[in-house]
C-alpha positions as CSV (number, residue, x, y, z in Angstrom):
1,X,17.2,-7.9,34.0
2,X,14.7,-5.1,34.0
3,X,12.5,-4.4,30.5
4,X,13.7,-0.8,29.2
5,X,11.7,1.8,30.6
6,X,10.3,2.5,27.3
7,X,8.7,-1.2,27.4
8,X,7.4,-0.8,31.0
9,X,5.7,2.5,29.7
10,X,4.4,0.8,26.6
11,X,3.4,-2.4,28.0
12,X,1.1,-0.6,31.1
13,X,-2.8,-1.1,31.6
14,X,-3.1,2.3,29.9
15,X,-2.7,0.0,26.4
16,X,-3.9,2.9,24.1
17,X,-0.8,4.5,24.3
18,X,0.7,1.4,22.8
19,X,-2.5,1.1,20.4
20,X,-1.6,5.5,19.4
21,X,1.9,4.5,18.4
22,X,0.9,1.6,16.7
23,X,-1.1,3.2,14.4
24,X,0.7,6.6,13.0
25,X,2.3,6.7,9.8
26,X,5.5,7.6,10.5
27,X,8.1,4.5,12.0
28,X,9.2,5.1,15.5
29,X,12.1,3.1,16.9
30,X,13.8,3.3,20.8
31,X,17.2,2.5,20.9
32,X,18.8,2.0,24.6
33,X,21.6,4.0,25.7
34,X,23.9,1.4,23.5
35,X,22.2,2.2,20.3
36,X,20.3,-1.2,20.7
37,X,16.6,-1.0,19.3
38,X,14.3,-2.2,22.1
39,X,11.1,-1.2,20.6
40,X,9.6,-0.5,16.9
41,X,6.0,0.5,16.0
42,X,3.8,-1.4,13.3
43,X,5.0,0.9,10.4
44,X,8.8,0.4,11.2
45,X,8.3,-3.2,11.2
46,X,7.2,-2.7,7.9
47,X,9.2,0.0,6.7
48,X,12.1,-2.2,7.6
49,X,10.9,-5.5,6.5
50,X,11.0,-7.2,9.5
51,X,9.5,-7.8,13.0
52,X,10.1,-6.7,16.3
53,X,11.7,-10.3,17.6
54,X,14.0,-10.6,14.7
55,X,15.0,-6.6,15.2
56,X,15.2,-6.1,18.8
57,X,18.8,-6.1,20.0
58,X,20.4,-5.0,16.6
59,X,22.4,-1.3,16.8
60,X,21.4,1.0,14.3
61,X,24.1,0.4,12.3
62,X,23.0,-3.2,12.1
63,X,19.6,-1.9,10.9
64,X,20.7,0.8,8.4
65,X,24.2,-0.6,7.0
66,X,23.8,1.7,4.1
67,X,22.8,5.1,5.8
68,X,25.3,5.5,8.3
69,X,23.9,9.1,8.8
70,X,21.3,7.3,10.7
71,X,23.7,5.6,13.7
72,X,25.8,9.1,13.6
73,X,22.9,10.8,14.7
74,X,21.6,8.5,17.1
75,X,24.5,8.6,18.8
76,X,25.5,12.4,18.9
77,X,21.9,12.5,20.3
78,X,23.1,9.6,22.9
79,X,26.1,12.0,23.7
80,X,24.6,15.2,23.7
81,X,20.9,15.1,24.7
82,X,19.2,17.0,21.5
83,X,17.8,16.3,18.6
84,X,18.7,16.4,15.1
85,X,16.3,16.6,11.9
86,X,17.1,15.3,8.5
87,X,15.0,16.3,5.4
88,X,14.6,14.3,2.1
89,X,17.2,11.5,3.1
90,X,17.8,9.2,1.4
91,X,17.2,5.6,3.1
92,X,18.7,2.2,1.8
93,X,16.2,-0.3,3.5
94,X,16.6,-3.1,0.9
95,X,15.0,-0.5,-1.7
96,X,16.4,3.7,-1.9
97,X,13.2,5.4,0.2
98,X,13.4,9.0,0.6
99,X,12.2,10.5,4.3
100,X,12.4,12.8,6.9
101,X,14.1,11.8,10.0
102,X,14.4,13.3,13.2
103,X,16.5,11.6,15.9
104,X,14.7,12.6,19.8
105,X,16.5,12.4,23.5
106,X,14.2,10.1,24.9
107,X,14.5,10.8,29.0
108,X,13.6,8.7,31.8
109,X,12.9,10.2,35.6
110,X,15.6,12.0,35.5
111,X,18.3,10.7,32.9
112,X,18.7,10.1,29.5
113,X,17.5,6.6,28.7
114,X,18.0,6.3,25.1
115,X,17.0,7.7,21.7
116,X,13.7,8.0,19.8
117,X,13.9,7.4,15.8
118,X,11.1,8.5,13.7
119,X,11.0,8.2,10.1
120,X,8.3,9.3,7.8
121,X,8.6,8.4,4.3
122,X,7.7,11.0,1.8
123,X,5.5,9.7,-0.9
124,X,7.2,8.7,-4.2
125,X,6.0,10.9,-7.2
126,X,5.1,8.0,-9.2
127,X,3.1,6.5,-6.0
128,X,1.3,9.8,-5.9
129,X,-0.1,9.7,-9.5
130,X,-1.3,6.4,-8.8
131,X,-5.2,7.4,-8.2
132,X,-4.9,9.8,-11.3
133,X,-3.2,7.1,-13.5
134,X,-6.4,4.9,-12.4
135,X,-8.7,7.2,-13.4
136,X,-6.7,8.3,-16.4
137,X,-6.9,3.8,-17.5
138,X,-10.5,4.1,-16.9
139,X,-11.2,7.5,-19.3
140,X,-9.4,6.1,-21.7
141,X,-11.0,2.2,-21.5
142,X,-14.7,4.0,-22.0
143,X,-13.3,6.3,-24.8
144,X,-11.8,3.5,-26.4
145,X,-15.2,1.0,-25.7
146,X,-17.4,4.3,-27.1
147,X,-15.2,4.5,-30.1
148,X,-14.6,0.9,-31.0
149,X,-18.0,0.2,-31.5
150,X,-19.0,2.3,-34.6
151,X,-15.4,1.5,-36.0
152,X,-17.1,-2.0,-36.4
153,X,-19.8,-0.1,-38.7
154,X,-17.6,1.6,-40.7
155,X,-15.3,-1.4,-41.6
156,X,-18.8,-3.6,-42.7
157,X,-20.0,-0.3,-44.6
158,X,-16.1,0.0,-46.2
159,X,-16.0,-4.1,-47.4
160,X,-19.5,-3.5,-48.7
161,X,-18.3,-0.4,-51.0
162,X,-15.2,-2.1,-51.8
163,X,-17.0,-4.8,-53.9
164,X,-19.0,-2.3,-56.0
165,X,-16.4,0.2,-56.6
166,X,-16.1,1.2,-60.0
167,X,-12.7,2.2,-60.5
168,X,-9.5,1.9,-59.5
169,X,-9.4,4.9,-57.9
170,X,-12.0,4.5,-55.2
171,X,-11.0,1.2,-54.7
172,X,-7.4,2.6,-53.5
173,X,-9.6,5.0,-51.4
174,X,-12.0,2.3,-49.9
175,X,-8.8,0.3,-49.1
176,X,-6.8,2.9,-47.4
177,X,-10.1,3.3,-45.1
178,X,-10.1,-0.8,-43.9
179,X,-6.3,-0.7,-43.4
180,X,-6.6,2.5,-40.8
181,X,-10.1,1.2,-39.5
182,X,-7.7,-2.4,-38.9
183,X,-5.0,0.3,-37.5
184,X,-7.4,2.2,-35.0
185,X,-8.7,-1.1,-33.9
186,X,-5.8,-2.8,-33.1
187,X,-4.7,0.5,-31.0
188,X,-8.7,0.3,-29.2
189,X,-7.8,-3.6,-28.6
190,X,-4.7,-3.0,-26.6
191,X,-5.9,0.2,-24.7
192,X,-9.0,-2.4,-23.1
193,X,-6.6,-5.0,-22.5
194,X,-4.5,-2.5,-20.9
195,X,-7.6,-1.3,-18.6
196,X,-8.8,-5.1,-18.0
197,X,-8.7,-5.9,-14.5
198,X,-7.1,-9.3,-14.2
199,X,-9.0,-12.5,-14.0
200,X,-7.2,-14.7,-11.7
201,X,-6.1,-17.9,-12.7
202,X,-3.7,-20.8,-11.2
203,X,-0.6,-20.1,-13.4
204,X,3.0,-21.3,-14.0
205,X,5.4,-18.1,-13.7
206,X,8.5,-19.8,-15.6
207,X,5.8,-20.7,-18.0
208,X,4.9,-17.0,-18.2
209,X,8.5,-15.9,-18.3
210,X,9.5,-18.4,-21.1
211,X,6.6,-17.1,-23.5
212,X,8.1,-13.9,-23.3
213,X,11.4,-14.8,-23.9
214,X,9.9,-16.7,-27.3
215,X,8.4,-13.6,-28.0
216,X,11.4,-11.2,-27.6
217,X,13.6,-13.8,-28.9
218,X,14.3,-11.9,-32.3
219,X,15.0,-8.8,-30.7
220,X,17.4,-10.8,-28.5
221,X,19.0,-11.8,-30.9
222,X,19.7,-8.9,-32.9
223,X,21.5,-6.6,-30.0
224,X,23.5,-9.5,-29.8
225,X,22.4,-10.0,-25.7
226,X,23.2,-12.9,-23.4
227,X,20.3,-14.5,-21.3
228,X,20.9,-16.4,-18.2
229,X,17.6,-18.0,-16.6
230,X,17.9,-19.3,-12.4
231,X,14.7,-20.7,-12.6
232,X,14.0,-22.3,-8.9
233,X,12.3,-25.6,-9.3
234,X,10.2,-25.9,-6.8
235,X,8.4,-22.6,-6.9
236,X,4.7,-23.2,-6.8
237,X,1.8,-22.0,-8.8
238,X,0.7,-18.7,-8.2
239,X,-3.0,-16.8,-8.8
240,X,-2.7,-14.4,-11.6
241,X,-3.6,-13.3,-14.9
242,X,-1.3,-15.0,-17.1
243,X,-1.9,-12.8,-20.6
244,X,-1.4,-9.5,-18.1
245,X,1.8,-11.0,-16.4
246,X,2.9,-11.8,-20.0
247,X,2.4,-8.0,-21.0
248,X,4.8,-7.0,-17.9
249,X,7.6,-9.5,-18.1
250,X,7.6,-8.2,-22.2
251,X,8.1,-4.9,-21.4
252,X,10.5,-5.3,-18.9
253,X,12.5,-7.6,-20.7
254,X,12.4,-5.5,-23.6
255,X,13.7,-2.3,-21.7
256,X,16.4,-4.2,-20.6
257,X,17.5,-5.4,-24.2
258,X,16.6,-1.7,-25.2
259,X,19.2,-0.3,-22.6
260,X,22.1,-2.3,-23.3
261,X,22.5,-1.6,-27.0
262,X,24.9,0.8,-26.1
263,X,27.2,-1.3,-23.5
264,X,30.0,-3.9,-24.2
265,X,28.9,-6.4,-21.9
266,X,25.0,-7.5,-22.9
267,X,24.1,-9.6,-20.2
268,X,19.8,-10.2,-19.0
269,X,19.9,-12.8,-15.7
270,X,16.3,-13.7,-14.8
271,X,16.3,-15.7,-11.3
272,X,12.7,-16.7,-9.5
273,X,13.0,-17.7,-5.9
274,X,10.4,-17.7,-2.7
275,X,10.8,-15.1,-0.3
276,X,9.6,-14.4,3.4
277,X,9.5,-11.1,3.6
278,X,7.5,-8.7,6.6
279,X,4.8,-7.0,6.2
280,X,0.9,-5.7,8.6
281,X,-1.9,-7.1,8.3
282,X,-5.1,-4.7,8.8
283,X,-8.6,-5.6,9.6
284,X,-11.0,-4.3,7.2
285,X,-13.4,-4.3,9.2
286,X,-11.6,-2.1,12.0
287,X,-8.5,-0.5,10.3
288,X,-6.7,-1.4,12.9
289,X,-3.6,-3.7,13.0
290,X,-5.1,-7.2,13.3
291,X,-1.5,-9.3,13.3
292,X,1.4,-9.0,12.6
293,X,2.9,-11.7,10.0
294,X,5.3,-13.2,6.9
295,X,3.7,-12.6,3.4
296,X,4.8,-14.9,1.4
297,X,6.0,-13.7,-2.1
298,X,7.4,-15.0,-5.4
299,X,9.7,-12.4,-6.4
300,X,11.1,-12.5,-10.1
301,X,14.3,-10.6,-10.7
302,X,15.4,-9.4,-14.2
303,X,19.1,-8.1,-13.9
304,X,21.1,-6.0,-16.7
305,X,24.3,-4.7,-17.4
306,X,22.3,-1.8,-19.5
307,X,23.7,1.8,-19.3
308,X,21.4,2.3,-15.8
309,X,19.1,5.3,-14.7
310,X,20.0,8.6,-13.0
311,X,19.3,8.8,-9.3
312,X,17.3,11.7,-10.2
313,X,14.9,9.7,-12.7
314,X,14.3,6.5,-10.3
315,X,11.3,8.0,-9.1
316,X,9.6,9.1,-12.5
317,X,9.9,6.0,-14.3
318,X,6.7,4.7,-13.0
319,X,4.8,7.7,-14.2
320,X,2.6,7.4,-17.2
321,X,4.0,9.6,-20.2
322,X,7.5,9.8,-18.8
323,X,10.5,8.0,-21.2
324,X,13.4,9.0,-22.1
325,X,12.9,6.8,-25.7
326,X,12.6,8.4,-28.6
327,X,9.1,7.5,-30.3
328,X,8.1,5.9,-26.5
329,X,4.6,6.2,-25.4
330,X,5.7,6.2,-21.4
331,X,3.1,4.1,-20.5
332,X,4.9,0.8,-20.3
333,X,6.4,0.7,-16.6
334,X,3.3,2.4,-15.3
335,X,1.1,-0.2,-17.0
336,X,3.4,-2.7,-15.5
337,X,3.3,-1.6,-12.0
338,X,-0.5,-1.2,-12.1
339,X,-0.9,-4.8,-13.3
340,X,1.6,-5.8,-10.3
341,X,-0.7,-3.7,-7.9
342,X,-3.5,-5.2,-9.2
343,X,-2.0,-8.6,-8.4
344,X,-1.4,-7.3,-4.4
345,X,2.6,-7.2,-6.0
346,X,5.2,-4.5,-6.3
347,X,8.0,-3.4,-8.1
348,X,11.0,-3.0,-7.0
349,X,14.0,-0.8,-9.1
350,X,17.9,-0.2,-8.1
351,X,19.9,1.5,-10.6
352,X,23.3,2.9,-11.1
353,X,24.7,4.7,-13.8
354,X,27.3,2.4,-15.6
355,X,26.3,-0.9,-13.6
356,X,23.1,-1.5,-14.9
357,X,19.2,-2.4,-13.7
358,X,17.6,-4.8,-11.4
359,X,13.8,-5.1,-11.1
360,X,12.1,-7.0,-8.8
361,X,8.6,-8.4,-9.1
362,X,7.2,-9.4,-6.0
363,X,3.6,-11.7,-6.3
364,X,2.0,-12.6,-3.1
365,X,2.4,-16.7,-3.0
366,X,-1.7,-17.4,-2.4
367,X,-2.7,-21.4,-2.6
368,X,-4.6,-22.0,-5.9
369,X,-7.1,-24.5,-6.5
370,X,-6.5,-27.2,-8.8
């Protein structure tokens, strides 16, 4: 059987062509005139989480299950010969992505051979802010370095005082100055922990996640909320920073107990498993795909039955100031996600109003020495 003439085109001497389409941004996919994919570029492969040889064959409705939208088009375009364009659609790829989608007649000699898909993402709000949020961790790391220093000078010169006050009075006083020096530095403490890059250890995740269930155990217990651990035993040690882990599985476990005090069923279910999942590998040197292969990943799942988050809030939740807590700083999610980052993770969120949250940690699995 003759290769699609897509294939034959891509696969010529002339291999820059294949090289160009290869590196653009935006995923292109060929289906046949059966709405079979015969060809994805690097960034569709990893838009869609997997590779060509497990993808090729599949109908768009295969690929897209959830965005039927998708295969509609594709085929109208299959029927009729044009193209249609889609703006800020949203795309359910394993995780909700919001793109622009245009859906091309792709001709042959003389006859329609198939359909061209291209999908460019647009850039999550939160993912935008990232580069600010860095610099915004690093302003506030030297402020707090800058400030914590003379606060050292003024608690020494407040114990002295305190032992040759002569009254009761300025006692009170020079006491009320220790206890908001002790204050200010335990706020400075945590803003450098939260700017610390991690130092990369071999650590235990259920370890991790255990310690954080100790420490939110009281608060567990108060709002009354059921915990159900799926802990897989044979999930290997991972490189990361175990007291910055610790600070994300915390906080997520703690808006999960926060957002069910409202609902009748209070249920947390943390799993750990291993999972293959698709991804491009670039040269540095080059910045050019290098190969194409499975990253390994330990992927942590937290799971409540809280009251769940407005389609139209999934994408600030990750932005630093943003909570909808009263007396919240907004900073905990987007600390967590840049501590995940840091790690070479990512977070994962699906929400729906009534049904509750599911976050997804992924850690790249990387051999640690002993």
């Amino acid at each position: 059987m003759p290769s699609p003439p897509a294939l034959l085109y891509l696969t010529t001497p002339m291999f820059s062509y294949e090289l160009l389409i290869n590196n653009l941004g935006e995923s292109v996919m060929l289906f046949d005139t059966k709405a079979r994919l015969v060809f994805v570029n690097k960034a569709g492969e990893e838009f869609l989480g997997k590779g060509l040889k497990e993808l090729k064959d599949k109908k768009a409705g295969e690929l897209f299950p959830e965005s039927r939208v998708i295969s509609s088009l594709i085929k109208k375009t299959l029927d009729e010969g044009r193209f249609f364009d889609l703006r800020e659609t949203a795309v359910d790829v394993g995780r909700n992505a919001n793109a622009d989608i245009r859906v091309t007649p792709y001709y042959g000699a003389d006859r329609l051979e198939g359909a061209v898909l291209s999908i460019r993402e647009n850039l999550e709000l939160s993912e935008k802010e990232d580069y600010q949020f860095d610099s915004l961790l690093y302003l506030i790391g030297s402020v707090a370095h800058e400030i914590k220093n003379p606060l050292s000078g003024i608690k020494g010169a407040a114990q002295i005082l305190k032992k040759t006050a002569k009254d009761a009075g300025e006692g009170e006083c020079i006491s009320m100055i220790l206890k908001e020096t002790e204050r200010l530095n335990s706020v400075l403490s945590s803003y450098l922990t939260m700017t610390r890059k991690p130092v990369f250890n071999s650590v235990n995740v259920h370890e991790v996640l255990e310690h954080a269930f100790k420490i939110m155990g009281a608060a567990i217990k108060e709002k009354k909320v059921q915990t159900v651990r799926f802990y897989d035993p044979s999930l290997p040690m991972i490189s990361g920073d175990e007291s910055k882990l610790l600070q994300v599985f915390i906080n997520l476990i703690k808006n999960s107990v926060e957002a069910m005090s409202s609902s009748k069923v209070r249920k947390l279910e943390v799993s750990t498993s291993l999972s293959n999942e698709y991804m491009v590998i670039y040269s540095e040197q080059k910045g050019l795909p290098q190969e194409s292969k499975k990253q390994r990943w330990v992927v942590v799942r937290l799971k409540d039955t809280g009251r769940g988050i407005p389609a139209g809030e999934i994408k600030k939740v990750f932005l630093p100031y943003y909570t909808d807590k009263e007396g919240g700083s907004g900073f905990g999610l987007a600390v967590s996600k840049k501590i995940i980052k840091d790690h070479g993770g990512l977070l994962k969120l699906k929400s729906e109003i009534g049904e509750g949250t599911s976050m997804n940690v992924y850690l790249p699995f990387r051999e640690t020495k002993a």
